[in-house]
C-alpha positions in Angstrom: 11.3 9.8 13.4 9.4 13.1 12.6 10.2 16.0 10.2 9.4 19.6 9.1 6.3 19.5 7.3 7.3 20.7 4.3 6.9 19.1 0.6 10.3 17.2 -0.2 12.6 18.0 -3.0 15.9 16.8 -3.9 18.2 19.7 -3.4 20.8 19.7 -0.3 18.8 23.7 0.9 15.4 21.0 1.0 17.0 18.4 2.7 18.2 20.7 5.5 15.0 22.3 5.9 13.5 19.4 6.3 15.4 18.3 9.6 12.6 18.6 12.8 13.8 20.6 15.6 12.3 21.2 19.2 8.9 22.9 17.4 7.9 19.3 15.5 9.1 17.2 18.6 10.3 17.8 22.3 10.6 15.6 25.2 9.9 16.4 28.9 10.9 14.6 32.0 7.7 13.6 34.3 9.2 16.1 36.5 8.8 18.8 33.7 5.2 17.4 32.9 4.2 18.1 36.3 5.7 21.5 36.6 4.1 22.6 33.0 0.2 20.9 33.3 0.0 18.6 36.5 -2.2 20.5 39.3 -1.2 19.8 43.2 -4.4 17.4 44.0 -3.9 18.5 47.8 -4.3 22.1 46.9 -7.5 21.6 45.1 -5.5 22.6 41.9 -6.8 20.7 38.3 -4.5 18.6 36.0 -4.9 20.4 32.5 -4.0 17.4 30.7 -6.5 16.9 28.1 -6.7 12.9 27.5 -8.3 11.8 23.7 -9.5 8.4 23.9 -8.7 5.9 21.4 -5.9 5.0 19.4 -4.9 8.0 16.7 -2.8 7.9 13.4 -0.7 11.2 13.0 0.5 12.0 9.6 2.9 13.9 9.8 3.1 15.1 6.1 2.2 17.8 3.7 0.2 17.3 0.8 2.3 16.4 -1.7 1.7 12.8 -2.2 -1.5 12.4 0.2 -3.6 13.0 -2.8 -2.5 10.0 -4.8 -4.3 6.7 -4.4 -0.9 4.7 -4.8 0.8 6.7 -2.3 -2.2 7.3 -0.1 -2.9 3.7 0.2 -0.7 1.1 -1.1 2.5 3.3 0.4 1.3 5.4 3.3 -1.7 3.5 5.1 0.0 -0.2 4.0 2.7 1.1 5.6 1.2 2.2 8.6 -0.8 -0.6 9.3 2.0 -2.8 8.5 3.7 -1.5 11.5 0.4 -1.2 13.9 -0.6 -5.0 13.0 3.3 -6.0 13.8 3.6 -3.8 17.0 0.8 -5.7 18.6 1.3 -9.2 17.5 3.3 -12.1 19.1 6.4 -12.3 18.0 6.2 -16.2 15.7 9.5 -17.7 13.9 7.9 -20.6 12.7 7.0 -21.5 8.6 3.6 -21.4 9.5 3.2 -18.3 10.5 4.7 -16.9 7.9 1.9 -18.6 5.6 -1.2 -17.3 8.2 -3.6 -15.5 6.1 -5.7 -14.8 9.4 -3.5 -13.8 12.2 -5.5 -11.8 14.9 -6.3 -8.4 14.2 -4.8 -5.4 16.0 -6.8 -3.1 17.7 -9.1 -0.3 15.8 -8.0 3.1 15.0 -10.1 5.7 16.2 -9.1 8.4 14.0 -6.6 10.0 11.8 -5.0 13.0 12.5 -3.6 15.2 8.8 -2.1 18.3 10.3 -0.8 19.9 7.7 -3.8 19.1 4.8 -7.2 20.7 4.4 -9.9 18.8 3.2 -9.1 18.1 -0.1 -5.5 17.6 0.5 -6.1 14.3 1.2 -8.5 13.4 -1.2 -6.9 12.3 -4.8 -9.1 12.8 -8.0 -10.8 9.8 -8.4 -12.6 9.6 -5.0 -10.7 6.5 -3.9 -8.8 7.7 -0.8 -11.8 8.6 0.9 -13.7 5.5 -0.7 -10.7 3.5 0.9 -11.2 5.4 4.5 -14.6 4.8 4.8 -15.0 1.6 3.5 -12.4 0.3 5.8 -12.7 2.4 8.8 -16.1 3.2 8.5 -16.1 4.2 12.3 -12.9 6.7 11.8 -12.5 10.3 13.1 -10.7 12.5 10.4 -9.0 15.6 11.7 -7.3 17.7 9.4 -5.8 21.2 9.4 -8.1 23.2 10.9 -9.0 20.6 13.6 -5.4 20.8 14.1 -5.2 24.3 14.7 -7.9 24.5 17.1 -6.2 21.7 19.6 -2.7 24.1 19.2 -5.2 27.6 19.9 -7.0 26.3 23.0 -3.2 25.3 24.4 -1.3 28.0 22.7 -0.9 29.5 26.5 1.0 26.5 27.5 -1.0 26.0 30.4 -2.6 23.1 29.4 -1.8 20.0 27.2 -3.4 17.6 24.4 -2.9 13.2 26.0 -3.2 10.8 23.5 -2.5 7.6 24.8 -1.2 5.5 21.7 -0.3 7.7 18.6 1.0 6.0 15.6 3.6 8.7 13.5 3.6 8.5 9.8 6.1 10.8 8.5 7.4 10.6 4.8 10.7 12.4 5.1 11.5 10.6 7.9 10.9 7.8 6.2 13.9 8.2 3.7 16.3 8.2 6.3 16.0 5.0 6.6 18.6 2.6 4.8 15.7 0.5 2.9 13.3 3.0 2.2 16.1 5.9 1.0 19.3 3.6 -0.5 16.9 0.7 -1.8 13.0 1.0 -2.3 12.3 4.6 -2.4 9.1 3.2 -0.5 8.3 4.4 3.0 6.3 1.4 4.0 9.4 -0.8 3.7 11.3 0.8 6.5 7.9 -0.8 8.5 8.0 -3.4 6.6 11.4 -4.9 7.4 11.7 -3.9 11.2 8.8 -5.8 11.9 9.5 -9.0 9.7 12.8 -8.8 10.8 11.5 -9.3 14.8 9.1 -12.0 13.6 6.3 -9.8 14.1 4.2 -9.7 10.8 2.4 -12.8 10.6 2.0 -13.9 7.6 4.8 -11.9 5.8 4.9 -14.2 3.1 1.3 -14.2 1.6 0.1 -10.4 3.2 -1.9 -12.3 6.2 -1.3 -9.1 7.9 -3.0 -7.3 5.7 -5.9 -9.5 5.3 -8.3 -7.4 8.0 -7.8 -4.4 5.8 -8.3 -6.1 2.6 -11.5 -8.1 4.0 -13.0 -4.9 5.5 -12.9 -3.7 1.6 -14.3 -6.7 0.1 -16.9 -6.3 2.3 -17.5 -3.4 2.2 -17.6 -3.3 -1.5 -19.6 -6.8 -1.8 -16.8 -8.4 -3.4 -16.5 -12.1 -4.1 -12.9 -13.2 -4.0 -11.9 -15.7 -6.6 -12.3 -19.6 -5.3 -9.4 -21.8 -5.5 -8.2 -25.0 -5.1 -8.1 -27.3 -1.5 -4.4 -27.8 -1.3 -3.9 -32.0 -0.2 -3.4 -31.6 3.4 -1.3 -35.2 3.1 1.3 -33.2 0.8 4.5 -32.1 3.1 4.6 -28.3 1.7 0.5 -28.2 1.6 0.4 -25.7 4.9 3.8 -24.5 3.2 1.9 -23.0 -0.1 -1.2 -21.0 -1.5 -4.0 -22.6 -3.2 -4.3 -22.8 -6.8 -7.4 -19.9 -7.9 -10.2 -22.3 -9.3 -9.9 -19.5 -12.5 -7.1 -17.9 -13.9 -8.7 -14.4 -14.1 -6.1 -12.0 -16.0 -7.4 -8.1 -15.7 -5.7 -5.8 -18.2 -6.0 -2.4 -16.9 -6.0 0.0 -19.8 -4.5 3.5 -19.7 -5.9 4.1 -23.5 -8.7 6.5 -22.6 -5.9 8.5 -20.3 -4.2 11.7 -20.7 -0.6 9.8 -20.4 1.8 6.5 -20.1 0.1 4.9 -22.5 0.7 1.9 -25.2 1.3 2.7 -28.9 -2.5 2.1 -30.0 -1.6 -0.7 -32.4 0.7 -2.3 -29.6 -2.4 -2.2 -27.4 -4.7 -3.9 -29.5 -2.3 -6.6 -30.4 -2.0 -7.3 -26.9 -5.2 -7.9 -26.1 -5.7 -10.2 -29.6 -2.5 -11.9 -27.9 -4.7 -12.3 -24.4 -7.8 -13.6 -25.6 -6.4 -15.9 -27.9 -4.2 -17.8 -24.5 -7.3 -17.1 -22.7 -9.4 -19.1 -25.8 -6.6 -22.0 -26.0 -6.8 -23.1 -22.2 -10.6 -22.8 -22.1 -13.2 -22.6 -19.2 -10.2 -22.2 -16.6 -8.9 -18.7 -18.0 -10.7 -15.6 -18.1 -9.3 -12.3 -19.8 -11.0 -8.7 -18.3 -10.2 -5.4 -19.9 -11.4 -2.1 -18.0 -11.0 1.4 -17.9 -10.8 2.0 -14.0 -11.9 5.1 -14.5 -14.6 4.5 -16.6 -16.7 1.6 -14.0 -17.7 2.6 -10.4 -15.6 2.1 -7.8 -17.6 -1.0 -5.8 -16.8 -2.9 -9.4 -13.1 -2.1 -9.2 -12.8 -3.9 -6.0 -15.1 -6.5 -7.2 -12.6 -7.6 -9.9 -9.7 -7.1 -7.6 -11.5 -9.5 -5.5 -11.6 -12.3 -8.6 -7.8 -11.2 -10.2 -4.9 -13.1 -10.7 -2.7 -11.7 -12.8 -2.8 -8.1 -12.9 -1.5 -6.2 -15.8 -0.9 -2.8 -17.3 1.3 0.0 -17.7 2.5 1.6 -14.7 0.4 3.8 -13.1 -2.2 4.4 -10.5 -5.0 1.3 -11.4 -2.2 -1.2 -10.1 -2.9 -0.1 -7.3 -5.6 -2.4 -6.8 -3.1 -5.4 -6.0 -3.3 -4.7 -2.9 -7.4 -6.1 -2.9 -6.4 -8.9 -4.7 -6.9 -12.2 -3.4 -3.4 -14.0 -2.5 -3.2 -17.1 -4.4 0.1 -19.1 -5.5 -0.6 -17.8 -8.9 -0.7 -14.2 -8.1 1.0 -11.8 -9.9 1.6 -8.4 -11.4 2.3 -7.4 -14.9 4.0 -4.2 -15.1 4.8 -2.4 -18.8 7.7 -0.2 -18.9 9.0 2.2 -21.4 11.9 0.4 -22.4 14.4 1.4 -19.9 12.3 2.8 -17.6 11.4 1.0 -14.0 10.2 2.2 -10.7 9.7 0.4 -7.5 6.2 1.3 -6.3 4.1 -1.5 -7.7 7.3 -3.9 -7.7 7.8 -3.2 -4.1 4.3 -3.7 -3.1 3.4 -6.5 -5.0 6.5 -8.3 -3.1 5.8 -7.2 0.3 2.3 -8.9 -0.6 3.7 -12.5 -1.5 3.2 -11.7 -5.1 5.5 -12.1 -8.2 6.0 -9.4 -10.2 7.7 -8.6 -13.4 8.5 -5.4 -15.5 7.8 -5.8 -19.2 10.2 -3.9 -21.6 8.7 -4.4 -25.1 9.6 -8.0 -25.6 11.4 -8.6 -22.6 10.9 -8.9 -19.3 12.6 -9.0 -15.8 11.8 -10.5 -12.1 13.4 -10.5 -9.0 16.2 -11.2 -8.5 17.1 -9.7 -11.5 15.0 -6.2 -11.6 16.6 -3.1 -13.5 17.7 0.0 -11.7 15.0 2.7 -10.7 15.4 5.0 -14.4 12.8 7.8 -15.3 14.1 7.6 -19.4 12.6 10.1 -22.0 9.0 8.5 -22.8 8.7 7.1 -19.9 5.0 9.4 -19.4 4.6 9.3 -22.9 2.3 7.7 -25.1 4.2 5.5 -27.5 5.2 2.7 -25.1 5.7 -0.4 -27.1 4.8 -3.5 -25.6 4.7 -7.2 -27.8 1.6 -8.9 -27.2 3.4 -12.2 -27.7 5.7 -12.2 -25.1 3.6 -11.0 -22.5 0.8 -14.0 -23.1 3.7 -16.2 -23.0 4.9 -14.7 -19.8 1.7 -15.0 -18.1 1.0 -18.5 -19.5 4.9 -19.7 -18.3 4.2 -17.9 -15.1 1.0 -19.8 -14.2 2.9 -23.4 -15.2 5.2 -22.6 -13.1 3.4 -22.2 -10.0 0.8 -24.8 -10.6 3.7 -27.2 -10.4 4.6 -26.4 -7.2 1.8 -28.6 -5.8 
């Protein structure tokens, strides 16, 4: 459950180094406890036991993916709270709740402990982690470390001890001992993920309803409008059994043109969007075709479109991150362009753990689950010649929509 803090490699000396011993994590009897902090009250003596109040993430990692959005959020903190919403909700096996897109929160966090990052270790580029912190825990202590340090100076002479009463431990490494996060996803927040679906304790595992809070709390905060959709006939058997239909088909293209890599040949591009507007043209008032720069619009208006999204496209990278603010709708869905041959789990993962479809787009074909390709990092995979017919992914997106519209 813990590690040594160090960045992670794949070599058998990194592994190794990387196994805790007593200095990450010990345990002492009561008996011990008392012996080490616990004052005789009938002597007059004091208990040096320190108590924090409040409920504390630890993250337990170094720097080495904390200052990615993508990791940051939609791997570490999904993961997190995926496990803190499931460890204090009532255990439910019935189809309902697995459809509950409003399950009762779990209790606030009262801060976040980063022990082995300094200020900007946790902070990616683009502002968004910290955006993401305070927009959804706008209440939220952040220790990092040099906080750290000071708790481990003032009770370096062992004499006295640091209580927190409910701590939350997030630690990577640790992570990828796990048989689903290291044989299958390669995505920490699925070891959480599966323990608690498996115990029937993520309600709403099958549209995100445990994530809802989180992704509220950024609509919010943001001013976002999420996307109307369709009443669903409450007289049909499946309707409490089903997402809406979204009112709009709103298909956002996130472009990586204007980046430094992964991204389309130039042609490819703009016969992709040609392909988009003319589907978006042909089924009329209904359909609605956004192309953005993320980096290029502030970040309240990247939520904001999240908010209204449907199908979200683009070639892997950091933008798709923004599924995870997407409203959940039957329709929902992510887009993801591949170098052919290439394919990693991150947005596939996530977009599935959220109730969403996804599929991975190798020039003029593409793939779903149950059928995905293996994880492969081919040569152009971070290049910029990554061909992509505009064709076939308009026809995708247009089958894909069919589809799930004739569900009702």
């Amino acid at each position: 459950m813990t590690s040594t803090p160090l960045p992670a490699f794949n070599t058998p000396e990194n592994i190794a180094a990387r196994e805790p011993n007593a200095q990450q994590m010990d345990f002492v009897t009561p008996e011990e406890a008392q012996a080490r902090w616990g004052g005789k009250s009938q002597l007059g003596e004091i208990n040096r036991v320190l108590s924090i109040e409040g409920n504390t993430f630890f993250i337990n990692d170094p720097d080495q993916f904390l200052g990615h959005y993508y990791h940051f959020v939609g791997e570490l903190f999904f993961g997190a709270w995926t496990f803190w919403a499931g460890a204090w909700s009532t255990p439910a096996n019935d189809p309902q709740s697995a459809f509950d897109l409003s399950p009762p929160p779990p209790p606030h966090i009262d801060r976040v402990i980063f022990p082995h990052a300094d200020a900007q270790g946790w902070r990616d580029d683009t502002g968004f982690n910290a955006y993401f912190l305070r927009a959804v825990f706008p209440s939220l202590n952040v220790e990092i470390k040099d906080d750290w340090e000071d708790r481990i100076i003032v009770t370096a002479t062992k004499d006295r001890a640091w209580h927190f009463p409910v701590v939350l431990i997030a630690d990577r490494s640790a992570s990828f001992r796990g048989s689903i996060c290291g044989s299958e996803t390669q995505r920490t927040a699925s070891e959480a993920f599966e323990i608690m679906r498996s115990q029937h304790q993520l309600l709403g595992h099958h549209v995100g309803g445990w994530w809802q809070p989180v992704r509220k709390a950024m609509w919010d905060f943001a001013s976002a409008v999420p996307s109307p959709v369709r009443r669903v006939d409450p007289d049909t058997e499946l309707s409490n059994l089903l997402l809406p239909m979204p009112e709009k088909i709103v298909i956002t293209y996130i472009s990586r043109q204007g980046g430094a890599r992964r991204k389309l040949r130039e042609a490819d591009h703009v016969d992709l969007v040609a392909a988009l507007e003319a589907l978006v043209a042909r089924k009329g008032a209904g359909w609605e075709l956004l192309v953005i720069q993320a980096e290029q619009i502030p970040k309240d208006e990247q939520i904001q479109v999240a908010a209204r999204t449907t199908i979200l496209l683009g070639v892997h990278g950091n933008g798709l991150t923004h599924l995870v603010f997407t409203r959940p709708t039957r329709a929902s869905a992510v887009v993801e362009l591949f170098y052919p041959g290439g394919f990693a789990h991150d947005y596939h993962w996530t977009a599935r753990a959220l109730g969403m479809d996804h599929y991975a787009v190798w020039n003029d074909t593409y793939m779903t689950h149950p059928d995905e390709p293996e994880v492969n990092y081919p040569e152009g995979f971070q290049g910029n010649e990554i061909p992509v017919n505009g064709a076939t992914v308009a026809r995708l997106i247009e089958e894909h929509v069919d589809k799930r519209a004739a569900e009702a």
